[in-house]
SERO-386753 format. One line per field, with one value per residue: residue number from 1; residue in one letter; x, y, z of N, C-alpha, C in turn. Coordinates in steps of 0.05 Angstrom, whole numbers. Layout:
N
nr (NUM / ...)
rest (a / ...)
n.u (X / ...)
n.v (Y / ...)
n.w (Z / ...)
ca.u (X / ...)
ca.v (Y / ...)
ca.w (Z / ...)
c.u (X / ...)
c.v (Y / ...)
c.w (Z / ...)
//
This chain:
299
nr (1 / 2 / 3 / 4 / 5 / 6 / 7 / 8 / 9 / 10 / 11 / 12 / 13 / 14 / 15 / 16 / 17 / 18 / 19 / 20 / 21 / 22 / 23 / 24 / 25 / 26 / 27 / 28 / 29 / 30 / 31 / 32 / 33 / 34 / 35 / 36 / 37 / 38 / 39 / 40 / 41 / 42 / 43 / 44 / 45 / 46 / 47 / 48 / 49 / 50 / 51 / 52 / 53 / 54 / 55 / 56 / 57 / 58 / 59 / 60 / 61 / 62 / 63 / 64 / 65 / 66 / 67 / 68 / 69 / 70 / 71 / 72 / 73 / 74 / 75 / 76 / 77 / 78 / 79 / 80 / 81 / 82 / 83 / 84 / 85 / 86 / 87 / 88 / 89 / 90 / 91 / 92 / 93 / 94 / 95 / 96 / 97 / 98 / 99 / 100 / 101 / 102 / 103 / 104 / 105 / 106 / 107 / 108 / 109 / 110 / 111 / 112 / 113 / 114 / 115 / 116 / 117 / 118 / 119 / 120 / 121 / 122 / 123 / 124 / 125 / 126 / 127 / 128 / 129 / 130 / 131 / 132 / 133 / 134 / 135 / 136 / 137 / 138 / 139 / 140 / 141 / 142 / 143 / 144 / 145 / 146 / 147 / 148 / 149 / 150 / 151 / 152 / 153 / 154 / 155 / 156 / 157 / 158 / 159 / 160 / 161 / 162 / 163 / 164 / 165 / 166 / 167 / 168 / 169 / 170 / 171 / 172 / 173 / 174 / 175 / 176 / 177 / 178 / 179 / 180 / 181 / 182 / 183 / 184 / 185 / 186 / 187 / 188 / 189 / 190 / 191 / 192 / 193 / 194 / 195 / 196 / 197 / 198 / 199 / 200 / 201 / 202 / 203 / 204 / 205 / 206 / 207 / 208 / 209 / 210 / 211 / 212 / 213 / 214 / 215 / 216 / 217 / 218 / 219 / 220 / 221 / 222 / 223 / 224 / 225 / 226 / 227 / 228 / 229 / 230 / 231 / 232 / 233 / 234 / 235 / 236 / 237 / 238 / 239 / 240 / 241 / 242 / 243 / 244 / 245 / 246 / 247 / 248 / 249 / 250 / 251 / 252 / 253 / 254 / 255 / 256 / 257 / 258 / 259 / 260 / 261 / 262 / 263 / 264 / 265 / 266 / 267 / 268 / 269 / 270 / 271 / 272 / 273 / 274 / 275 / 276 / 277 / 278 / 279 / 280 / 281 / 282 / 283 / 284 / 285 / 286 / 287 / 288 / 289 / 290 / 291 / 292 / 293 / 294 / 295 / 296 / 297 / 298 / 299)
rest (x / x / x / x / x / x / x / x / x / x / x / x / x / x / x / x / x / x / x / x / x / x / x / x / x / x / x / x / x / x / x / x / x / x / x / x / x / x / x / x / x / x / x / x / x / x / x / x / x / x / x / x / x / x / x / x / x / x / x / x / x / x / x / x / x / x / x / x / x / x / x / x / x / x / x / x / x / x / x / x / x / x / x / x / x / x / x / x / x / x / x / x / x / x / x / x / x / x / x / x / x / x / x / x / x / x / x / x / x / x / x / x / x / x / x / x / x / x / x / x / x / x / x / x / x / x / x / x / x / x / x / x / x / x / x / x / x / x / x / x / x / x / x / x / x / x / x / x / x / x / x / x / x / x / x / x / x / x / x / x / x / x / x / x / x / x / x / x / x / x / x / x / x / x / x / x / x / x / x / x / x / x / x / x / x / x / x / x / x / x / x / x / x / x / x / x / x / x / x / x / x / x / x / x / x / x / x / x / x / x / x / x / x / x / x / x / x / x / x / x / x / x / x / x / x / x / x / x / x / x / x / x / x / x / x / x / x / x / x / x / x / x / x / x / x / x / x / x / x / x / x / x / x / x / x / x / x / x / x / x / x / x / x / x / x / x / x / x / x / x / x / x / x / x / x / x / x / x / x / x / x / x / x / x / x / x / x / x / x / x / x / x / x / x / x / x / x / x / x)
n.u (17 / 9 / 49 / 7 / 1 / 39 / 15 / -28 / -15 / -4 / -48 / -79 / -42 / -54 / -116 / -153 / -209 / -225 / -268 / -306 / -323 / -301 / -315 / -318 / -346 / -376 / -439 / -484 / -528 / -543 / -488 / -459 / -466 / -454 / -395 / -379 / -396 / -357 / -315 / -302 / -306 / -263 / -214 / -227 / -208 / -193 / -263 / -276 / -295 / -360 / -398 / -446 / -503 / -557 / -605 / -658 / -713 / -736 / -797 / -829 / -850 / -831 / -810 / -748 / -694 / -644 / -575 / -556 / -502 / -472 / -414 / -363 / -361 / -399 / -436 / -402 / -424 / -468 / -469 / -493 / -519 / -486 / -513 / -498 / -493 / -477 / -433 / -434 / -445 / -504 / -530 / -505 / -477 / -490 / -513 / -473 / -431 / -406 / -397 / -345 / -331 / -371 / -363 / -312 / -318 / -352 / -327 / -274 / -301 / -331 / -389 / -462 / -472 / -506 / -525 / -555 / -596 / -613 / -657 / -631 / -616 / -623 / -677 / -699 / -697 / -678 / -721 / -730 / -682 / -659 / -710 / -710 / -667 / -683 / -728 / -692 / -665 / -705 / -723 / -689 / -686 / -725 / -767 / -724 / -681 / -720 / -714 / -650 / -639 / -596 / -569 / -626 / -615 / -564 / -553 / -505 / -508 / -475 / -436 / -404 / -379 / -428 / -473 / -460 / -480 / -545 / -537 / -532 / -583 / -613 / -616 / -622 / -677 / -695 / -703 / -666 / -656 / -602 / -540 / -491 / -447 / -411 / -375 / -346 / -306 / -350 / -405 / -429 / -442 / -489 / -471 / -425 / -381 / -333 / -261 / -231 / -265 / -243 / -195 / -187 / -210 / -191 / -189 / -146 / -186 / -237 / -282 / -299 / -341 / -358 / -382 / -419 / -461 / -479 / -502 / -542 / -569 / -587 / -620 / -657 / -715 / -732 / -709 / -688 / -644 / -599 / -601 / -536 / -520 / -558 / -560 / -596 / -620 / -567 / -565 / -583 / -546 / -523 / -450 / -389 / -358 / -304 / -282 / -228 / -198 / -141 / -136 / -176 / -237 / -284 / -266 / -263 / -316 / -325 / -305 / -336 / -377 / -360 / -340 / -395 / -413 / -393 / -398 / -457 / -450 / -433 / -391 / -332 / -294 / -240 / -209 / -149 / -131 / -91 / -56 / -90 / -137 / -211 / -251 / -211 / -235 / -262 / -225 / -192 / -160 / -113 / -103 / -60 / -81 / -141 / -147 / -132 / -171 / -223 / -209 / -193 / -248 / -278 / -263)
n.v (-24 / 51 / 103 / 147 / 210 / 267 / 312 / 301 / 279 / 319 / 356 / 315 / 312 / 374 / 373 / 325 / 320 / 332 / 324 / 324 / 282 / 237 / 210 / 231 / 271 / 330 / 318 / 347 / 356 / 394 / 427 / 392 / 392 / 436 / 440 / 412 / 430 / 482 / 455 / 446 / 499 / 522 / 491 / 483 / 526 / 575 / 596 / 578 / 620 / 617 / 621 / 628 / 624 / 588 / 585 / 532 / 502 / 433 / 405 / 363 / 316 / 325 / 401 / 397 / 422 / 443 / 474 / 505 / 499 / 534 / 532 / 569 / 602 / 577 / 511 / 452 / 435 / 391 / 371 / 339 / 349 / 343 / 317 / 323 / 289 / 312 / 289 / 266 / 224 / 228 / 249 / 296 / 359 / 402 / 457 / 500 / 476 / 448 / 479 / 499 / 460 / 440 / 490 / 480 / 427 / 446 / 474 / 455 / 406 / 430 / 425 / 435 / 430 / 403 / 411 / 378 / 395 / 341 / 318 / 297 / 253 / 243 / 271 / 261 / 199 / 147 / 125 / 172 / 213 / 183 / 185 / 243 / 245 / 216 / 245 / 292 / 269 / 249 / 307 / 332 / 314 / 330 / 373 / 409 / 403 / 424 / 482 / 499 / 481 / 436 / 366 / 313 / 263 / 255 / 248 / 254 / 217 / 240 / 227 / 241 / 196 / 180 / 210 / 183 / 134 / 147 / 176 / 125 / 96 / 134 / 130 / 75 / 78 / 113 / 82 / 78 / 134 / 165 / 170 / 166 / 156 / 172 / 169 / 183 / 148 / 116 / 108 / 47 / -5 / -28 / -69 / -70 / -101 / -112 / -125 / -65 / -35 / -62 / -50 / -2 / 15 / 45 / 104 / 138 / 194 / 180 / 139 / 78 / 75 / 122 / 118 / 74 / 106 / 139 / 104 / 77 / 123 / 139 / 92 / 91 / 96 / 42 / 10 / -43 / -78 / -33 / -7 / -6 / -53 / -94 / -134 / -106 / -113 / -89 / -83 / -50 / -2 / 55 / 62 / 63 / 114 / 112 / 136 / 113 / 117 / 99 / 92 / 82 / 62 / 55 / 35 / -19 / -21 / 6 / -29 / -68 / -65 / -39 / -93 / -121 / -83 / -98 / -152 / -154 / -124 / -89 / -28 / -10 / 41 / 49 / 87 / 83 / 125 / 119 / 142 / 171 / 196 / 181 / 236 / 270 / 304 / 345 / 377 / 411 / 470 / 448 / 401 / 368 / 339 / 325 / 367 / 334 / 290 / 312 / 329 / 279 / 256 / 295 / 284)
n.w (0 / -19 / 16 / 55 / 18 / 29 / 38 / 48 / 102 / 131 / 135 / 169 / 212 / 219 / 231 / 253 / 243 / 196 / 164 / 191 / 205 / 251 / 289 / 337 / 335 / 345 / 390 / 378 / 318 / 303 / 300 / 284 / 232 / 215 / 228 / 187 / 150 / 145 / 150 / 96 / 72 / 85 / 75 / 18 / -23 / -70 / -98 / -161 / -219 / -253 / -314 / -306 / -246 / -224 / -182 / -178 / -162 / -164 / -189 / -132 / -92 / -29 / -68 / -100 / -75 / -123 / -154 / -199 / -253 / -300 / -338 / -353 / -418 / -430 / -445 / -474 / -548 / -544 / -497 / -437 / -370 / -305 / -255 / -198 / -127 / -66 / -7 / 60 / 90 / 87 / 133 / 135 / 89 / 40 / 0 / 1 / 12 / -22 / -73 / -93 / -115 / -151 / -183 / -205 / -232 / -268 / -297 / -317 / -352 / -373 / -375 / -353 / -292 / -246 / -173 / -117 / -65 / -28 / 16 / 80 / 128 / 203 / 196 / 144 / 137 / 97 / 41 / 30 / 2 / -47 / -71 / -75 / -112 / -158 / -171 / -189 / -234 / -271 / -278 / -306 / -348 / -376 / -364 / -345 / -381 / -426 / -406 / -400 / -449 / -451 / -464 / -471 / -464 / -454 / -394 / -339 / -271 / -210 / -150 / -88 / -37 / 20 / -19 / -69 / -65 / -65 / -116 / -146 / -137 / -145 / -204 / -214 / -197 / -235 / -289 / -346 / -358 / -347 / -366 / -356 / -301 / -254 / -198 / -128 / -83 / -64 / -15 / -4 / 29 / 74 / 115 / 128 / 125 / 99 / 81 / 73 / 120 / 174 / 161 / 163 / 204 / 250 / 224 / 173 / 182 / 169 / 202 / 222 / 269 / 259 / 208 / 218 / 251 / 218 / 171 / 219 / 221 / 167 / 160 / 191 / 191 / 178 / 139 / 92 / 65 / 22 / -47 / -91 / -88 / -57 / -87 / -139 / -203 / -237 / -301 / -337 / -322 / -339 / -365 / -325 / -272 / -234 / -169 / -123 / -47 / -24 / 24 / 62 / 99 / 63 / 19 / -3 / -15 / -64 / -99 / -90 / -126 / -170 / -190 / -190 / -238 / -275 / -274 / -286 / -343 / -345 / -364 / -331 / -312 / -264 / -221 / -179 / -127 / -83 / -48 / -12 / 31 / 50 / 34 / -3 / -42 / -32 / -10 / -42 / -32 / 0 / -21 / -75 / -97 / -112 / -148 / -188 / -187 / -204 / -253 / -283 / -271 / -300 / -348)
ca.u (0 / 34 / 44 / -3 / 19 / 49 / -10 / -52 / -4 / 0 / -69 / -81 / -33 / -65 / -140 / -166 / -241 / -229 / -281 / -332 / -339 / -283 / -325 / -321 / -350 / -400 / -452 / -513 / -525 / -532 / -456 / -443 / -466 / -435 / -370 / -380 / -395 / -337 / -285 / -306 / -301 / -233 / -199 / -239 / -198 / -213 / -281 / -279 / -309 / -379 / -413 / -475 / -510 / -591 / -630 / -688 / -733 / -749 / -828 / -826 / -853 / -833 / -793 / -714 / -677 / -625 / -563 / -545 / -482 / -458 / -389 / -351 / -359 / -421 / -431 / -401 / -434 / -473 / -454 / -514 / -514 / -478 / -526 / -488 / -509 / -457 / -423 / -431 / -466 / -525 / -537 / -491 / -474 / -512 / -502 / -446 / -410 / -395 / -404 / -319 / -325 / -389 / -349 / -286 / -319 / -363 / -304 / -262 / -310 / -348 / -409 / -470 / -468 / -534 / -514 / -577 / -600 / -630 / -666 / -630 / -629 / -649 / -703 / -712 / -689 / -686 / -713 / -728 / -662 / -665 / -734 / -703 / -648 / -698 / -741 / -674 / -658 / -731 / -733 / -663 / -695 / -755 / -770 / -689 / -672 / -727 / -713 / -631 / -623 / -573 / -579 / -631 / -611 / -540 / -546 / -487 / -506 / -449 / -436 / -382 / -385 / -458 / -483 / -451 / -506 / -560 / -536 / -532 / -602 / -636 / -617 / -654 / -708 / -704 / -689 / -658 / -652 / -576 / -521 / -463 / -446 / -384 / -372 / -320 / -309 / -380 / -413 / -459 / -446 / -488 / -471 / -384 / -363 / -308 / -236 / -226 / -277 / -229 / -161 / -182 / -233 / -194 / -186 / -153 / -206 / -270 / -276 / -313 / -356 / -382 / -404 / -445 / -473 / -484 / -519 / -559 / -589 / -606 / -642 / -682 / -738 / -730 / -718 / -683 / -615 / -604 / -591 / -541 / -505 / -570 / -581 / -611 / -611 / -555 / -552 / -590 / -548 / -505 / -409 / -387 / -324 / -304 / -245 / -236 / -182 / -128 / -135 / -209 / -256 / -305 / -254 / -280 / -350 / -321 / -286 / -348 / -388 / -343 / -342 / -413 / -425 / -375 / -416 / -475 / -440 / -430 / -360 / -327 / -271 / -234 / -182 / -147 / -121 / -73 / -39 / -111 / -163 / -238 / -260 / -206 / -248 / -262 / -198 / -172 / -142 / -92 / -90 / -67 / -94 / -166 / -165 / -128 / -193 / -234 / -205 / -207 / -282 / -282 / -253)
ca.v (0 / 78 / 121 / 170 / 231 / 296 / 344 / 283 / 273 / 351 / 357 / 291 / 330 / 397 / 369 / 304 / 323 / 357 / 316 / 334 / 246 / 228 / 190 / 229 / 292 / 348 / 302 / 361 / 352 / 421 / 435 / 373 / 405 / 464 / 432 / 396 / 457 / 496 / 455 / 450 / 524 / 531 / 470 / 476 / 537 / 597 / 592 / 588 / 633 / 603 / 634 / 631 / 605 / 585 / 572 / 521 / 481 / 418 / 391 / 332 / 318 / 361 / 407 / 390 / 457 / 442 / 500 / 500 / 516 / 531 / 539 / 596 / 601 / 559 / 482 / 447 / 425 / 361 / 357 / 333 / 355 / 327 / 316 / 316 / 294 / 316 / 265 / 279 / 210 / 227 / 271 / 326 / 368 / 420 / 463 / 514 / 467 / 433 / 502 / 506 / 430 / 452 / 510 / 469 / 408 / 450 / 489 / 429 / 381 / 447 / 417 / 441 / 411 / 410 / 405 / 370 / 390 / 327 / 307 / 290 / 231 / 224 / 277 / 243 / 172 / 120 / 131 / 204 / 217 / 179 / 192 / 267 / 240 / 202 / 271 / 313 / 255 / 257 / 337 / 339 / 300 / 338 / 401 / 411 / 411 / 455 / 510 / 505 / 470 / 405 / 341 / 309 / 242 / 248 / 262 / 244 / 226 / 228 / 232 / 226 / 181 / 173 / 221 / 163 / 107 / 170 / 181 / 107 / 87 / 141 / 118 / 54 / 87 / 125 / 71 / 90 / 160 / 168 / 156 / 155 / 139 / 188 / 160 / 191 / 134 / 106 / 78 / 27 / -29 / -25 / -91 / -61 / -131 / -123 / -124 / -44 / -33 / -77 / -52 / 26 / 25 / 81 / 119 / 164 / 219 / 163 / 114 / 51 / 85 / 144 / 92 / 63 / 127 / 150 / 78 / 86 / 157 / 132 / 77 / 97 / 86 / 11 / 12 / -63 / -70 / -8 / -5 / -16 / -75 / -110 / -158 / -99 / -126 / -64 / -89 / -24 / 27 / 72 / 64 / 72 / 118 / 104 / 129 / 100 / 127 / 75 / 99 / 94 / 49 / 45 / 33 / -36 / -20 / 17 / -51 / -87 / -51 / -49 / -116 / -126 / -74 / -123 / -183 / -139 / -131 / -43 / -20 / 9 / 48 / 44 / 91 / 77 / 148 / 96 / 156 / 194 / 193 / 199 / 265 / 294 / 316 / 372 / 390 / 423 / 493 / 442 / 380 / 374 / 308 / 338 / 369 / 308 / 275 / 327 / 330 / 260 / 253 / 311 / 267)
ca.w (0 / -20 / 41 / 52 / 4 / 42 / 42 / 73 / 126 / 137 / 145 / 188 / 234 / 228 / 246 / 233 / 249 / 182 / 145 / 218 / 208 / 262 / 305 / 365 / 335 / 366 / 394 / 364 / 297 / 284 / 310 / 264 / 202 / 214 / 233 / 162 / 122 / 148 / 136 / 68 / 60 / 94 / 56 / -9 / -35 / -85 / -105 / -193 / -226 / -275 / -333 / -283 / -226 / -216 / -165 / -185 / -150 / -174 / -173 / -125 / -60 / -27 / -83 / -85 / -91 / -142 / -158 / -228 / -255 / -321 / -344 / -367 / -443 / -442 / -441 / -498 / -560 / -540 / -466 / -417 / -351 / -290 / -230 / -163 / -100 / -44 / 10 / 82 / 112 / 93 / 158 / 129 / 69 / 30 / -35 / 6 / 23 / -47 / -80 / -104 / -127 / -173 / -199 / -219 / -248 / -292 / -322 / -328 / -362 / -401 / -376 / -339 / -263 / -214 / -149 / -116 / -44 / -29 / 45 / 104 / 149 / 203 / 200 / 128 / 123 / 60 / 14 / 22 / -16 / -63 / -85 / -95 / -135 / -177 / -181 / -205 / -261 / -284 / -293 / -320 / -386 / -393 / -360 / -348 / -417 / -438 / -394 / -397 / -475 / -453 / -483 / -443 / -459 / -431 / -360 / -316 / -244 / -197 / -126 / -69 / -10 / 13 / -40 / -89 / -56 / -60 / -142 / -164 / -125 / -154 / -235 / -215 / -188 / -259 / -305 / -370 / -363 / -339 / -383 / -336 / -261 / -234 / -171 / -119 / -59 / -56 / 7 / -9 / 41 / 99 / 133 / 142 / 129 / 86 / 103 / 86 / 146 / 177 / 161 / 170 / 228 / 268 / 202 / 185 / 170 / 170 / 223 / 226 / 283 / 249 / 186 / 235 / 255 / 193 / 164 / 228 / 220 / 143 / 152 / 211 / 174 / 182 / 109 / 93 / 46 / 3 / -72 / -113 / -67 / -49 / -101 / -151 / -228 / -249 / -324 / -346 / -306 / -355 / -357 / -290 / -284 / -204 / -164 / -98 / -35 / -16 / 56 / 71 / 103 / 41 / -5 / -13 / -23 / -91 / -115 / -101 / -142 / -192 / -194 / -189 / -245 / -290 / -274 / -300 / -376 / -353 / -371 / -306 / -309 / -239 / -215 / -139 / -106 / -70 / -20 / -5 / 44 / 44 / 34 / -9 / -56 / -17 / 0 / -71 / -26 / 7 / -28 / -96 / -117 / -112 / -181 / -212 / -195 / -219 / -284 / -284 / -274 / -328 / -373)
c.u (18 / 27 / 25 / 11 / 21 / 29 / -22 / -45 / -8 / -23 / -82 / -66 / -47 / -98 / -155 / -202 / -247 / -253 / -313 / -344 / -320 / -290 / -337 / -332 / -381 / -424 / -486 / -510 / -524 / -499 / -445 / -442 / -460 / -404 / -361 / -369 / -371 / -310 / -286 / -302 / -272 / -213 / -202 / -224 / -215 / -230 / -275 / -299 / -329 / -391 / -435 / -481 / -544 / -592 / -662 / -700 / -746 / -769 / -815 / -844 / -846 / -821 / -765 / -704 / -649 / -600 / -549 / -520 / -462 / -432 / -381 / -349 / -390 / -412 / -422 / -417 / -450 / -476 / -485 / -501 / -505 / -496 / -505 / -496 / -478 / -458 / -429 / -447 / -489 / -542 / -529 / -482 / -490 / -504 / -479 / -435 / -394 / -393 / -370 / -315 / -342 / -379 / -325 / -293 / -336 / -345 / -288 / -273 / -335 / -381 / -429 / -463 / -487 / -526 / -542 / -571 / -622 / -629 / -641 / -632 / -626 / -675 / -718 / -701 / -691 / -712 / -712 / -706 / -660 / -691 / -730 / -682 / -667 / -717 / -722 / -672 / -682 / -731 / -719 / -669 / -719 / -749 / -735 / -680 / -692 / -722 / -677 / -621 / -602 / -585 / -598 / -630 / -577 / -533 / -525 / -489 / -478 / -455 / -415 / -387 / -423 / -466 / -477 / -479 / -534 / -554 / -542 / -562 / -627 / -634 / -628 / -672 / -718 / -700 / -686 / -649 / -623 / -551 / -491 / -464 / -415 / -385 / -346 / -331 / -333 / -383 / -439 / -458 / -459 / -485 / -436 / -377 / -342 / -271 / -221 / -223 / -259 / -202 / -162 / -204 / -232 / -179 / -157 / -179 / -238 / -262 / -301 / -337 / -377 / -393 / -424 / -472 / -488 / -510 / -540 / -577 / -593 / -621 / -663 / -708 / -745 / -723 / -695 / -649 / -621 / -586 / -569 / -524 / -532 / -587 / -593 / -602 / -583 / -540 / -563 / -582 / -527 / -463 / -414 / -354 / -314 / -275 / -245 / -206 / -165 / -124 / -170 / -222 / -275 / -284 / -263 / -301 / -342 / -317 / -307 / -372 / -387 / -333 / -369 / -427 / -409 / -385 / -445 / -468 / -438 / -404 / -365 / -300 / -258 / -207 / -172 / -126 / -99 / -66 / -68 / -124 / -191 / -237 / -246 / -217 / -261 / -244 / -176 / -160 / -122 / -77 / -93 / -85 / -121 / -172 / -148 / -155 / -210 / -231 / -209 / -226 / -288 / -280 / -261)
c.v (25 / 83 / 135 / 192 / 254 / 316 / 327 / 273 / 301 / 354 / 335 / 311 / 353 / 391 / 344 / 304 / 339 / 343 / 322 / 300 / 233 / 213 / 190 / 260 / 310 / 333 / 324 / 360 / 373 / 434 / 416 / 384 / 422 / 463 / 424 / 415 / 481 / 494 / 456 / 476 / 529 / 514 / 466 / 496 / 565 / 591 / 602 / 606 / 628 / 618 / 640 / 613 / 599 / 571 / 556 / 504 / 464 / 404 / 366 / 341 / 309 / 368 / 405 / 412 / 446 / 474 / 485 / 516 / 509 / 539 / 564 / 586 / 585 / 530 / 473 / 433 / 393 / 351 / 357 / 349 / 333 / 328 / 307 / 313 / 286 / 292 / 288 / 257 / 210 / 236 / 295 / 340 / 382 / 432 / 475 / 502 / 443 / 442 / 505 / 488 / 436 / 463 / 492 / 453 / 421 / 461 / 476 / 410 / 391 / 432 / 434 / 426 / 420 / 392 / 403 / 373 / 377 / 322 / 299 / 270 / 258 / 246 / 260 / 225 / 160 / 121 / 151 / 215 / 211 / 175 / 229 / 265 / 233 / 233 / 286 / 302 / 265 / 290 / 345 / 333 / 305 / 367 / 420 / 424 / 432 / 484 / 513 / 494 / 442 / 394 / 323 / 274 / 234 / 259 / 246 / 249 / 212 / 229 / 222 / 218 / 173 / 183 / 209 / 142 / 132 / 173 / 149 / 99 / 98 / 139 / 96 / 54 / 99 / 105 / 85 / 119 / 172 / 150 / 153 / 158 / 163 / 188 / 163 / 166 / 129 / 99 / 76 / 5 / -27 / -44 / -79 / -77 / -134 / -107 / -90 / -31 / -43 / -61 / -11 / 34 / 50 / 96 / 120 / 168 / 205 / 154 / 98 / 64 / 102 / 133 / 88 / 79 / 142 / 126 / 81 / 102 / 146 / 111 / 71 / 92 / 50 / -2 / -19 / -51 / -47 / -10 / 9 / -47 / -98 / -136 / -144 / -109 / -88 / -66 / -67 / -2 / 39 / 62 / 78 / 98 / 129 / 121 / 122 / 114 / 104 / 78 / 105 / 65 / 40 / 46 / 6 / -36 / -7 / -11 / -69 / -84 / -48 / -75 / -128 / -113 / -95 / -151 / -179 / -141 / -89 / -45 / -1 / 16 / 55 / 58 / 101 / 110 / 132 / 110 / 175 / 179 / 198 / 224 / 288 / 306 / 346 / 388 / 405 / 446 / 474 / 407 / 379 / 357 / 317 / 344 / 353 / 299 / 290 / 319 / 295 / 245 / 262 / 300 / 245)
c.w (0 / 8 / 31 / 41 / 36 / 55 / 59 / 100 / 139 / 157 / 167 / 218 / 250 / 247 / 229 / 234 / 217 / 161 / 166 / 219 / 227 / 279 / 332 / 354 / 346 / 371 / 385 / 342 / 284 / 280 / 287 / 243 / 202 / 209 / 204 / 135 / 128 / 149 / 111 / 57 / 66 / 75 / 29 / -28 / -43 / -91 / -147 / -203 / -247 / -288 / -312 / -264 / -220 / -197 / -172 / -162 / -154 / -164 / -157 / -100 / -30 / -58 / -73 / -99 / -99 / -142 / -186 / -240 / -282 / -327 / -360 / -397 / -452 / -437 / -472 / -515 / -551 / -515 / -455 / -399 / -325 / -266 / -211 / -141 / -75 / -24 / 33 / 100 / 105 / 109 / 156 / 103 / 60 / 10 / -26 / 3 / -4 / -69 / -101 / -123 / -157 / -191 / -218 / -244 / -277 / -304 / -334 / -337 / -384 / -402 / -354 / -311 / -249 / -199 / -131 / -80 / -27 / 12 / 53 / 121 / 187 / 207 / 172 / 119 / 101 / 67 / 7 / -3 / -38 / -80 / -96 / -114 / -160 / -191 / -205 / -231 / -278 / -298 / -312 / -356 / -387 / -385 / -354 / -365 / -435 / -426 / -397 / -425 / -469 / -465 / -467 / -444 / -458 / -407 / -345 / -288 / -234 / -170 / -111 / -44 / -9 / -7 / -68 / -91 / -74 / -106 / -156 / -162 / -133 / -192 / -229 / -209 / -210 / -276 / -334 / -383 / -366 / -366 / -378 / -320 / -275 / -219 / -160 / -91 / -48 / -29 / 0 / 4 / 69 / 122 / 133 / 146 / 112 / 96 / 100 / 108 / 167 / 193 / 173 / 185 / 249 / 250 / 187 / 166 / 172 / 191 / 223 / 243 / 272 / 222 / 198 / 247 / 231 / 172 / 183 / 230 / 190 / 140 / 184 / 218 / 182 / 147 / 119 / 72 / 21 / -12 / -70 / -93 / -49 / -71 / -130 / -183 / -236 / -275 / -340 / -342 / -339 / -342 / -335 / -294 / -241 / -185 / -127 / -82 / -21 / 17 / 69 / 74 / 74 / 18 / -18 / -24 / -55 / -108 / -122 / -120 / -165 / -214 / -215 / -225 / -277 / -296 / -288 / -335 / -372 / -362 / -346 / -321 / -283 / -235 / -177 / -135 / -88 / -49 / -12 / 10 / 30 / 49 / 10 / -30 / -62 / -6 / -19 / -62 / -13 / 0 / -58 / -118 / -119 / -139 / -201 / -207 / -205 / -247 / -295 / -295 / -300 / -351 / -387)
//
C-alpha cells in the first residue's frame, strides 16, 4: 500500500475532524453540520469563477432545490448535464458546502453541473433521498432541458461518498434516463463486512464508528438492504467511471461494485487514489490530488 501523500499527512496533523466524520465529533447535529460545512469552505480553496449560477426548484414531493451551474464560455456542444449529490453521511452536506467543487468540475469538463440538495437523514431517512435524486434525473430530461437547452438524454449522475449510494439508487429508481455513473469513494455497504472496514476502522479521517452512525441515521426508517449492493438487477445502469481512496474504510464497497457492475456486462472504469483519504475531494485549497480527480471525472 503507498504512504499517505504529504498534504494528507500535513493535514491529518493539522485536524483530523477535518471531514466533521471522526467519530467522536460534536454530539448536536446542528454543531455537526456546521462543523462539516466549514471545513469544506476553509480546505476547499478559491471559489472558480462560472458563466452563471440558478437557483431552481425541482417539482417533487416536497420540491428539491437544485443549484445549477454553467461553465464559463457555455456548455459544450452536446454535453448533458452532471447531477451531483454531495457526500456527508447522509446527515450532512448542502449546496455551500460543495459550492468550489461545482465550480471546478463544470469548467473542467465544459459541462452544466446541478448540485442536488436532497433530504437529510435522520429527520428524512431511505428513501427520502433517493426519491429526490430520482425527481432531479426525471426533470433533467424533460423540464431541465427545456428550460436550460442540454442534451436530455446524456445526464451524468455522480456523487461522493454517501451522495454516491444516493446518485446510483436514484438511476434505478429512474431507469434509462442516466447515461453515466461518476462516482467519488462510494458507500454502499451497509452490513461493514469487508476487510477495508477492517483494516481502516480508526481511520484516518473516516472511522468505522461514524459509518455506523451515519448507516444508522439513514435507515431509521426501518428501510431493509439499500440499492445498488443488495441484489438490484444493475444491467441497465449507464459506464461507471469510479475512483476510490487507498486509505479509507469504504474503499471496498467501490471494488465491489465495480465488480458487481462487471458481472452486470456495464463497462467500469476504476481509478485507486492509492496515497488519499476519504473526503479529499473537498480539500482542492490544500491537497493537490483533488483536481487530478476532478479532471479525471471531467474526462
Amino acid at each position: 500500500m503507498a504512504a499517505l501523500h504529504p498534504q494528507i499527512a500535513a493535514l491529518i496533523a493539522r485536524e483530523e475532524s477535518a471531514t466533521g466524520l471522526d467519530g467522536g465529533g460534536p454530539p448536536d447535529l446542528a454543531e455537526l453540520r456546521a462543523s462539516y460545512l466549514q471545513a469544506a469552505l476553509e480546505l476547499g480553496g478559491e471559489p472558480q469563477a462560472v458563466e452563471r449560477v440558478t437557483e431552481v426548484l425541482v417539482p417533487g414531493e416536497p420540491e428539491v432545490p437544485v443549484r445549477v451551474y454553467e461553465p464559463l464560455g457555455g456548455a459544450r456542444d452536446g454535453a448533458g448535464p452532471i447531477l451531483w449529490h454531495h457526500g456527508g453521511g447522509w446527515v450532512m452536506g448542502d449546496l455551500p458546502g460543495f459550492d468550489h467543487v461545482a465550480r471546478e468540475l463544470a469548467n473542467v469538463a465544459g459541462r452544466v453541473v446541478v448540485s442536488v440538495d436532497y433530504r437529510l437523514a435522520p429527520e428524512h431517512p431511505h428513501p427520502a433521498a433517493v426519491e429526490d435524486a430520482a425527481a432531479v434525473l426525471r426533470w433533467a430530461a424533460s423540464a431541465g432541458t427545456a428550460r436550460f437547452g442540454w442534451d436530455s438524454g446524456l445526464s451524468a449522475v455522480g456523487g461522493d461518498s454517501a451522495g454516491a449510494q444516493v446518485a446510483v439508487a436514484g438511476a434505478l429508481a429512474a431507469p434509462g434516463v442516466a447515461a453515466e455513473q461518476l462516482l467519488v469513494y462510494p458507500a454502499l455497504d451497509a452490513a461493514m463486512a469487508s476487510a477495508s472496514y477492517a483494516e481502516f476502522a480508526g481511520g484516518p479521517m473516516l472511522t468505522r464508528a461514524a459509518m455506523e452512525m451515519c448507516w444508522a441515521a439513514y435507515l431509521a426508517g426501518g428501510a431493509g438492504p439499500v440499492a445498488p449492493l443488495d441484489g438490484s438487477d444493475l444491467s441497465g445502469l449507464p459506464p461507471a467511471r469510479i475512483a476510490v481512496a487507498g486509505h479509507d474504510p469504504l474503499r471496498d464497497d467501490a471494488l465491489h461494485y465495480a465488480g458487481a457492475l462487471r458481472d452486470a456486462g456495464v463497462g467500469v472504469e476504476l481509478r485507486d487514489f492509492e496515497d488519499m483519504t476519504h473526503g479529499f475531494l473537498r480539500w482542492g485549497g490544500v491537497v493537490d490530488r483533488a483536481h487530478e480527480l476532478i479532471a479525471w471525472l471531467a474526462g
